[in-house]
Structures are given as structure tokens and as C-alpha cells.
C-alpha positions in Angstrom: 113.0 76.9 186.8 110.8 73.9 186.4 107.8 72.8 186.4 105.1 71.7 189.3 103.0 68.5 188.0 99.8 67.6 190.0 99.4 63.6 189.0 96.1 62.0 189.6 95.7 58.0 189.9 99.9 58.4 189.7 100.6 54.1 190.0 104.6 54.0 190.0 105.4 57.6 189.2 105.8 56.5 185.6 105.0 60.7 185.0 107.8 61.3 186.7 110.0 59.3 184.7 108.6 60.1 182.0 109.7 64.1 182.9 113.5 63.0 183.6 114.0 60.8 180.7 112.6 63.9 178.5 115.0 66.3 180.4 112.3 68.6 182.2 112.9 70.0 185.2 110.5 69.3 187.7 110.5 71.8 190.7 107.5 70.1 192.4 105.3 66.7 191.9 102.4 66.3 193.7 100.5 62.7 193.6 97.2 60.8 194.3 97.2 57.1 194.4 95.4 55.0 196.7 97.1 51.7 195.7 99.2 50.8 199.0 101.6 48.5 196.6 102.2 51.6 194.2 102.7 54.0 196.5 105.8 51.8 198.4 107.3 51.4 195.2 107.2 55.3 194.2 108.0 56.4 197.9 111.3 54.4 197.1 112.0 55.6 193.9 111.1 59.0 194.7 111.0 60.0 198.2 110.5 63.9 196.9 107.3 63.1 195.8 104.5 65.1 197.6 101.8 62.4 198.5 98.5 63.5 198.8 96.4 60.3 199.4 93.2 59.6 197.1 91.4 62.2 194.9 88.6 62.8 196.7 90.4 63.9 199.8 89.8 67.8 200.3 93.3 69.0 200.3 92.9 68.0 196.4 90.7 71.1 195.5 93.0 73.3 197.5 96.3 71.8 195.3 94.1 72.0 191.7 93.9 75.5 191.8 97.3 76.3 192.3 99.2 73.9 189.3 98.3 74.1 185.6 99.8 70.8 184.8 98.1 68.0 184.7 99.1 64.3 184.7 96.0 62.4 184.1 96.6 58.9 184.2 94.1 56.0 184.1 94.0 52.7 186.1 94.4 49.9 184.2 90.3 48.1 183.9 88.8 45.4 185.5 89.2 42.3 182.9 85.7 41.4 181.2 84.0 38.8 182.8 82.2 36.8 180.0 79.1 35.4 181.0 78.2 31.9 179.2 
């Protein structure tokens, strides 16, 4: 029996191959990304994945109360701007 992962700001699915190349079993993996770009390339690496649009959609809250794992990961930040 595996696990179910809810992955927030989930880019590529790196989470997910993170899980296979450590040899967990993953029974369900639920992600929010709102990058168009990021989401193509995870819908064609892993068309299993259960998409569930941005965080703040309302379906969220429903999904957080049912999974105890979490995949927090963060965007990447906006370069400094250096002001002269």
C-alpha cells in the first residue's frame, strides 16, 4: 500500500520523481500549479497525476483534510532588481 501526496506549487512533478527514484509507492498524487508551461510538461510525464488547479481554489480545503503528506515546494523568486 502506498502513499497519497498532496503537492502544493508542484512545477514539473519533481516530488514525484523524487518518490520513484526512492522506491515509494505512491497510491495517489494530487497537485496545485498554476504555471500553464509546468503543468504540460507534468501532464506528459505523468498523466496519473490528479490536477487540482491553483491553491486557493476551494476543492483545496476539501483535499487537505483527507492526506497527511505534504509536498511543500517553493517557486523559484523573482531576481533582485538593483536600483542605482
Amino acid at each position: 500500500m502506498g502513499i497519497t501526496v498532496l503537492s502544493l506549487f508542484d512545477g514539473i512533478s519533481c516530488g514525484m520523481v523524487a518518490l520513484e527514484r526512492a522506491g515509494i509507492e505512491v497510491d495517489k498524487y494530487i497537485a496545485y500549479e498554476i504555471e500553464h508551461n509546468a503543468i504540460e510538461i507534468s501532464k506528459k510525464n505523468y498523466p496519473e497525476i490528479v490536477r487540482g488547479g491553483g491553491r486557493n481554489k476551494g476543492r483545496f480545503y476539501k483535499v487537505q483534510r483527507k492526506n497527511r503528506h505534504f509536498n511543500w515546494w517553493q517557486p523559484m523568486p523573482e531576481p533582485l532588481q538593483l536600483r542605482k
